[in-house]
N, CA, C and O atoms as CSV, one atom per row, in Angstrom:
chain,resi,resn,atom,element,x,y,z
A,1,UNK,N,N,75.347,90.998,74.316
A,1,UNK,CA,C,75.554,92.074,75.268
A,1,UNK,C,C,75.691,91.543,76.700
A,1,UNK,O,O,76.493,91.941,77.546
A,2,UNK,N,N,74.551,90.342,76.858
A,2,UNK,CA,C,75.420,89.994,78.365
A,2,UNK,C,C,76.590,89.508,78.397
A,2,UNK,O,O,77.438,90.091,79.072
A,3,UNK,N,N,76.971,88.164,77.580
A,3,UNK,CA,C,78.318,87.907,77.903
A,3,UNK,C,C,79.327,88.747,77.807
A,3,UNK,O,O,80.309,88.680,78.545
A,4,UNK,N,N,79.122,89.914,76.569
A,4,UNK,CA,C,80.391,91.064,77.599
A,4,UNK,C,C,80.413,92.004,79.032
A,4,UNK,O,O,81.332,92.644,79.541
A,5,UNK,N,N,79.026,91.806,79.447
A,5,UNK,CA,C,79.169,92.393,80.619
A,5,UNK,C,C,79.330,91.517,81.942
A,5,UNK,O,O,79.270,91.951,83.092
A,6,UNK,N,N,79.571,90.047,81.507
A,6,UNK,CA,C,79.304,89.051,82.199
A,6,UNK,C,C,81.217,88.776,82.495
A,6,UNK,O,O,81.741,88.634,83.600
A,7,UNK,N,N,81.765,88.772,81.446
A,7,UNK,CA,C,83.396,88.683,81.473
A,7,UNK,C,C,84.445,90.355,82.416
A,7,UNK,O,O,85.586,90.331,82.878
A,8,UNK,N,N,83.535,91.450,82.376
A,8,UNK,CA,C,84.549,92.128,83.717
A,8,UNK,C,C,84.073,91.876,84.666
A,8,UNK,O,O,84.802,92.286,85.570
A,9,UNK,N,N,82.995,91.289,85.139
A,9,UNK,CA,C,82.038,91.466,86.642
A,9,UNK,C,C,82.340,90.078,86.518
A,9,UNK,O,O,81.363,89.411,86.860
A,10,UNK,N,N,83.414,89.308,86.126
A,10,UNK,CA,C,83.805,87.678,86.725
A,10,UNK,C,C,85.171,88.049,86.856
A,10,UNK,O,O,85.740,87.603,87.853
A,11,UNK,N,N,86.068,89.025,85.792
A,11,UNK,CA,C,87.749,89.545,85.974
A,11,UNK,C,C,87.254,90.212,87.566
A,11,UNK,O,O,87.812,89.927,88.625
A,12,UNK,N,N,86.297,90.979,87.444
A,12,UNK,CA,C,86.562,91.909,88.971
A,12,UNK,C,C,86.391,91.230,90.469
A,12,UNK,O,O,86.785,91.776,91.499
A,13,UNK,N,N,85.764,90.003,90.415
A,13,UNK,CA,C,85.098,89.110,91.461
A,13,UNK,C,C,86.917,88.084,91.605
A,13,UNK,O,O,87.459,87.740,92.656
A,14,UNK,N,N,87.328,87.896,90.456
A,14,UNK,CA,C,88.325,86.948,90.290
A,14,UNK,C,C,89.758,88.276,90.996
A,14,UNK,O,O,90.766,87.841,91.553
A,15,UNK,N,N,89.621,89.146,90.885
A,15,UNK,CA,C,90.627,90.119,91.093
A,15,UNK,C,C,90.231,90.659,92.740
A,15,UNK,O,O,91.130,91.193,93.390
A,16,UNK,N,N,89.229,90.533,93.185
A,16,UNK,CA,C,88.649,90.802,94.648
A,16,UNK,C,C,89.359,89.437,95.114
A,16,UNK,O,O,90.265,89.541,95.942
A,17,UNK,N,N,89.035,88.260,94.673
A,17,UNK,CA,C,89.424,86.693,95.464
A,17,UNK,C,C,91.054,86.708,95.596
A,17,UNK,O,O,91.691,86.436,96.614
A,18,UNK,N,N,91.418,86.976,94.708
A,18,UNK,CA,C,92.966,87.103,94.712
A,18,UNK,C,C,93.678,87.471,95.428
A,18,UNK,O,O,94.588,86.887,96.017
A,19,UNK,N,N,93.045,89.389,95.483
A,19,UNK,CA,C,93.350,90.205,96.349
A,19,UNK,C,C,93.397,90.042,98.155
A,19,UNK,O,O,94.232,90.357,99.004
A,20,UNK,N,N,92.302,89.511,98.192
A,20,UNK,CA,C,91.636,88.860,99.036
A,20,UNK,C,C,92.596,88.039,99.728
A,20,UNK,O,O,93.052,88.336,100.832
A,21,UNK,N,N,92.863,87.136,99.159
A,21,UNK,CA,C,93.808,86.014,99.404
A,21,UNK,C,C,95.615,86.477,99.821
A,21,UNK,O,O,96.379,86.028,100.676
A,22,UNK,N,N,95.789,87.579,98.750
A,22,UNK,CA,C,97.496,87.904,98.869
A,22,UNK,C,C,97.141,88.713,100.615
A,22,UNK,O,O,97.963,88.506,101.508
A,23,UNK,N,N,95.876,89.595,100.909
A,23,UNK,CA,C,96.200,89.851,101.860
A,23,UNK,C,C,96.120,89.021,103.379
A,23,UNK,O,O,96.714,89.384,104.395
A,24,UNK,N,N,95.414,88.065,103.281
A,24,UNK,CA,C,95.449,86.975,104.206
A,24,UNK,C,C,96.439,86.003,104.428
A,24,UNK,O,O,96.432,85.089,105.253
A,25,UNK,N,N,97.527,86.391,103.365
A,25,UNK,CA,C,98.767,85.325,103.015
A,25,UNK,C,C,99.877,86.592,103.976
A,25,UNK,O,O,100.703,86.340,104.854
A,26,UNK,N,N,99.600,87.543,103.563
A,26,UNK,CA,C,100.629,89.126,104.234
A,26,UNK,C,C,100.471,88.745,105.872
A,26,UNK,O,O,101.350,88.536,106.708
A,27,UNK,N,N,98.912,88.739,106.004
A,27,UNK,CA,C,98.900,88.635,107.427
A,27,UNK,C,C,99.521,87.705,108.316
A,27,UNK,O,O,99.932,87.850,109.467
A,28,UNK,N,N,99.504,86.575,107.434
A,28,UNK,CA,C,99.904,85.153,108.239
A,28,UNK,C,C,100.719,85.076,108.456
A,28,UNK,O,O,100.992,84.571,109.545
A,29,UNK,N,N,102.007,85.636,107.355
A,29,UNK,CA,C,103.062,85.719,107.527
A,29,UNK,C,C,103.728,87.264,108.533
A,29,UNK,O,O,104.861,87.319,109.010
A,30,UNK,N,N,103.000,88.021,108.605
A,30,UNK,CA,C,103.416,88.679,109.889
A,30,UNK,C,C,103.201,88.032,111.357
A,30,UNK,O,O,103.897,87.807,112.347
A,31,UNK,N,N,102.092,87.889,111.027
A,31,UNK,CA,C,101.777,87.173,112.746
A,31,UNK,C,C,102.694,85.961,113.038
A,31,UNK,O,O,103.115,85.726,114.170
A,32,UNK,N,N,102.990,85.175,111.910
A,32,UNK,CA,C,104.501,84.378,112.406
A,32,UNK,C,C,105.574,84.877,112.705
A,32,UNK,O,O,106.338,84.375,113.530
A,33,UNK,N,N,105.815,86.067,112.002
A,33,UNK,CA,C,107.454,86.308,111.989
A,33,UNK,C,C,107.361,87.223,113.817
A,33,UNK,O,O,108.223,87.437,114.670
A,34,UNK,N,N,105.523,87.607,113.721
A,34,UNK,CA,C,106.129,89.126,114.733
A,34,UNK,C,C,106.021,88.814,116.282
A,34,UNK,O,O,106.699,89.096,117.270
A,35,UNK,N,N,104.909,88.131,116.053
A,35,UNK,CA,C,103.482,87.556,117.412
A,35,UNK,C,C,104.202,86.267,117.777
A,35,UNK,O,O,103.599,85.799,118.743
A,36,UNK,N,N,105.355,85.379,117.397
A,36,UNK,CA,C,105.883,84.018,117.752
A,36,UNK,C,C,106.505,84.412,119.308
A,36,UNK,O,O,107.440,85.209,119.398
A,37,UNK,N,N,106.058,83.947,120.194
A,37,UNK,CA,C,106.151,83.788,121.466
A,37,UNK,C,C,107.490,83.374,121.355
A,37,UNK,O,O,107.492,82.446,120.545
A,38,UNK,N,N,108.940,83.652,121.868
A,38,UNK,CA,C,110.391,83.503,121.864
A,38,UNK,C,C,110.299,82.063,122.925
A,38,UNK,O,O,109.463,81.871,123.808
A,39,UNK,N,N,111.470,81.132,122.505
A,39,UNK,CA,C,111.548,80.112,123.122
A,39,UNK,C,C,112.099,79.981,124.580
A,39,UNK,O,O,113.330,80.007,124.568
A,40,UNK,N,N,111.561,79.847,125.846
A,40,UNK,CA,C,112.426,80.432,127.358
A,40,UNK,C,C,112.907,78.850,127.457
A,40,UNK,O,O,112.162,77.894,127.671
A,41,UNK,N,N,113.769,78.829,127.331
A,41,UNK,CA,C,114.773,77.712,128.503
A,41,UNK,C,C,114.609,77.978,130.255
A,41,UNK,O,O,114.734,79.031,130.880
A,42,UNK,N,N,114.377,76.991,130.606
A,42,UNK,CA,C,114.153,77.105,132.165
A,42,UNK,C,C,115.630,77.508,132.943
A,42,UNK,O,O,116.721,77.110,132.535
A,43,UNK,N,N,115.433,78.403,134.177
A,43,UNK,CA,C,116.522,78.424,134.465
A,43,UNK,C,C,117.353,77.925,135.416
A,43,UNK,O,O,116.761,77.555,136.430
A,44,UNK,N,N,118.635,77.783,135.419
A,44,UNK,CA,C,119.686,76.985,136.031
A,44,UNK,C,C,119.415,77.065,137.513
A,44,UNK,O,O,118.571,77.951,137.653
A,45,UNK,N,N,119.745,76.541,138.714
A,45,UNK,CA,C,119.720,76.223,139.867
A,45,UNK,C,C,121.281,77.020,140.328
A,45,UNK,O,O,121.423,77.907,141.170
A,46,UNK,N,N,122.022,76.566,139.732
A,46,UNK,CA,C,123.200,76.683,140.012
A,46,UNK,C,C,123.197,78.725,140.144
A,46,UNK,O,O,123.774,79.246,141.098
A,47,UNK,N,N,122.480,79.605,139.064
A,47,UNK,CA,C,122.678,80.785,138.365
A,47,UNK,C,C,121.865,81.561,139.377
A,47,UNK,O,O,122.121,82.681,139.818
A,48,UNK,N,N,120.389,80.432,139.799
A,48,UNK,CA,C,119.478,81.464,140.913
A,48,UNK,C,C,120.349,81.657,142.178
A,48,UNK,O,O,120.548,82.801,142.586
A,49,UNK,N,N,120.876,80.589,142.815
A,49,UNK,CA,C,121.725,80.741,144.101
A,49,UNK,C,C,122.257,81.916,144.390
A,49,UNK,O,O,122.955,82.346,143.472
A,50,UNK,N,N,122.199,82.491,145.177
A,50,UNK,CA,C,123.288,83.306,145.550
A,50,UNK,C,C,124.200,82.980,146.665
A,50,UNK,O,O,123.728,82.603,147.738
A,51,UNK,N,N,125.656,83.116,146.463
A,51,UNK,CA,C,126.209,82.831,147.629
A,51,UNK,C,C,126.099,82.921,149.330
A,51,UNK,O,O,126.752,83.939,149.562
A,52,UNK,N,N,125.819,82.614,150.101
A,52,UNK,CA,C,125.695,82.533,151.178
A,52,UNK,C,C,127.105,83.400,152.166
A,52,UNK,O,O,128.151,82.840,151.839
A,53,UNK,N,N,127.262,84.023,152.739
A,53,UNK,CA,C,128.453,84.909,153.555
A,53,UNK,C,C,129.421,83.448,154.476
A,53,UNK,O,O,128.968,82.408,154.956
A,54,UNK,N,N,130.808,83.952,154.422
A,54,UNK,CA,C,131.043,82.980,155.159
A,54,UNK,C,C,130.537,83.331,156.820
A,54,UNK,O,O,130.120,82.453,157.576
A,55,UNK,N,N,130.641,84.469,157.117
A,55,UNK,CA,C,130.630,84.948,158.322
A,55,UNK,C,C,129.003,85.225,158.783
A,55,UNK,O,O,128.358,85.275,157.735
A,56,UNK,N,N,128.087,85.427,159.980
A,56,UNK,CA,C,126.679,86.038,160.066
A,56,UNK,C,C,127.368,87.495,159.732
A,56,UNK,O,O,128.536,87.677,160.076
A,57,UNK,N,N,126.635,88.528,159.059
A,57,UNK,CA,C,126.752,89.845,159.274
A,57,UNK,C,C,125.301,90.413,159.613
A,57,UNK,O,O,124.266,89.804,159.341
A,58,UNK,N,N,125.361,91.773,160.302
A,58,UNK,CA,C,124.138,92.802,161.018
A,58,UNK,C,C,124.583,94.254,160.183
A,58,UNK,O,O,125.608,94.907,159.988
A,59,UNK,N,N,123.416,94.300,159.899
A,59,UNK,CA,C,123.884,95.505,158.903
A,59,UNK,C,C,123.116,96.807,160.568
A,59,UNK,O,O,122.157,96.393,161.218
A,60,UNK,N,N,123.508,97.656,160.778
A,60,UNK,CA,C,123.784,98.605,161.656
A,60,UNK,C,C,123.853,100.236,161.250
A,60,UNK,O,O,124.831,100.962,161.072
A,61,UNK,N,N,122.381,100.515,161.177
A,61,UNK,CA,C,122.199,102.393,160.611
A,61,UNK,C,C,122.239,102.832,161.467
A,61,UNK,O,O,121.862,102.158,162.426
A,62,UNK,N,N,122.752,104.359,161.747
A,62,UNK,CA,C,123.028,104.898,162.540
A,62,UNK,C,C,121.400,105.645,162.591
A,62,UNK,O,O,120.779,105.595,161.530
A,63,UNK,N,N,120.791,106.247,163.651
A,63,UNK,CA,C,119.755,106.780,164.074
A,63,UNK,C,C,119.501,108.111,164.717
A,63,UNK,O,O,119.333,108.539,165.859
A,64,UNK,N,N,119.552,108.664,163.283
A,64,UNK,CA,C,119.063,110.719,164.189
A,64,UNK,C,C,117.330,111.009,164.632
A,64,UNK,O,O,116.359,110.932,163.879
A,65,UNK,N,N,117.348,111.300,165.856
A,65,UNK,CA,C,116.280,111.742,166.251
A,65,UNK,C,C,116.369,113.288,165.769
A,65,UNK,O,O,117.137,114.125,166.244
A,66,UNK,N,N,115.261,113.536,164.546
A,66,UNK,CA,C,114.868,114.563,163.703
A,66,UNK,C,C,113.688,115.803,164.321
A,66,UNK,O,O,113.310,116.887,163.877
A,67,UNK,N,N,113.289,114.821,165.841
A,67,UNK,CA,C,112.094,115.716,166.611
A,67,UNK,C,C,112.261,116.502,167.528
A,67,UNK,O,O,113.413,116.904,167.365
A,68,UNK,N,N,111.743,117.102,168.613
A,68,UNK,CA,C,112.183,117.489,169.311
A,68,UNK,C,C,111.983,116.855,170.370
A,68,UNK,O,O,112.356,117.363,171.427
A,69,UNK,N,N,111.396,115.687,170.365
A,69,UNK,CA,C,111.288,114.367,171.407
A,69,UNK,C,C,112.557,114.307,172.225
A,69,UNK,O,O,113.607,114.579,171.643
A,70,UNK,N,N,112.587,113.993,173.464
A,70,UNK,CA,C,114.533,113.585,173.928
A,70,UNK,C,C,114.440,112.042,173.717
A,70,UNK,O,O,115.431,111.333,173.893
């Protein structure tokens, strides 16, 4: 009588480890595919520049006095 009660309470311990295992294998493989930090290439010198004007320019808003100040 024990060894048959001894053979499901070792299937169920053996079926917990398993289980156990496929879901720690699920996880690993999400956190690679999802959580992988994307590879940055540094960027170009040439791409940050922005052109420089050939000419100086003054940029010039026009100004409404909105008060009744003169």
């Amino acid at each position: 009588p024990e060894k048959e009660k001894a053979a499901p309470d070792r299937l169920k311990a053996l079926l917990i480890g398993v289980t156990a295992l496929l879901v720690m294998a699920v996880a690993f493989g999400i956190w690679q595919f999802y959580m992988r930090h994307p590879i940055v290439e540094p960027a170009s010198v040439g791409k940050m520049v922005f052109p420089l004007p050939v000419k100086p320019s003054v940029a010039i808003l026009p100004f409404v006095n909105m008060t009744s100040d003169p």
